[in-house]
C-alpha positions, 0 to 999 in steps of 0.5 A: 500500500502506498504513504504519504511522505508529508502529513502536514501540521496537526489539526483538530478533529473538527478540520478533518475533511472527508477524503483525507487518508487514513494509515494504520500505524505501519504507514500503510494506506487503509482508507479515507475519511468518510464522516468525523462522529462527534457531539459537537454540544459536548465537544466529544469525537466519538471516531470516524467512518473510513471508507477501505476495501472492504467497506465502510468502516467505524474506528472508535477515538481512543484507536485514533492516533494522529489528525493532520493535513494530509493525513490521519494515522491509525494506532490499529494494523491494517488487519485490526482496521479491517475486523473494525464494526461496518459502517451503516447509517441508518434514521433513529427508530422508535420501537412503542411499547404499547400493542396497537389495534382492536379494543386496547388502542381504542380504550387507550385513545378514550382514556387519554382523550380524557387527560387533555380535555380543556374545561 
């Protein structure tokens, strides 16, 4: 796999571009950055999203070693990288924990109807 010769300066995860390329911790090329997971209200980088070979791919912060300009350096071989959780995105789901439909939903909605009544 390739290297890049010149990371350039370090730089804060929240300068991180998508496309910038990812290296495990021997220098060897294992993806790009695809997405940087961050709470950005609490300041906390969760990790990034790599897209490699073999798919899109979660590496989690503490296994982040180095962001630079031109490059992000991995504390994870290019095996570990590779073992790393798929990626996939997906909306919030919401699962109800009530059951719905026949008698239940409709006695529900009449005892409810009930609690929000103006007088």
């Amino acid at each position: 796999m390739e290297t890049d010769a010149d990371p350039g300066r370090p730089i804060a995860y929240q300068a991180l571009a998508p496309g910038t390329p990812v290296h495990d911790r021997e220098g060897r090329r294992v993806g790009t950055v695809k997405q940087v997971l961050a709470d950005e209200r609490a300041d906390i980088f969760d990790g990034l999203v790599i897209e490699t070979e073999d798919g899109t791919r979660f590496v989690d912060a503490p296994d982040v070693g180095h962001c630079a300009e031109h490059r992000v350096e991995l504390k994870l071989t290019a095996a570990e990288v590779a073992a790393q959780p798929r990626h996939e995105q997906s909306a919030p789901s919401y699962h109800p924990g009530a059951q719905q439909g026949g008698w239940q939903d409709l006695w529900r909605r009449i005892s409810l109807r009930r609690l929000w009544r103006r007088d």
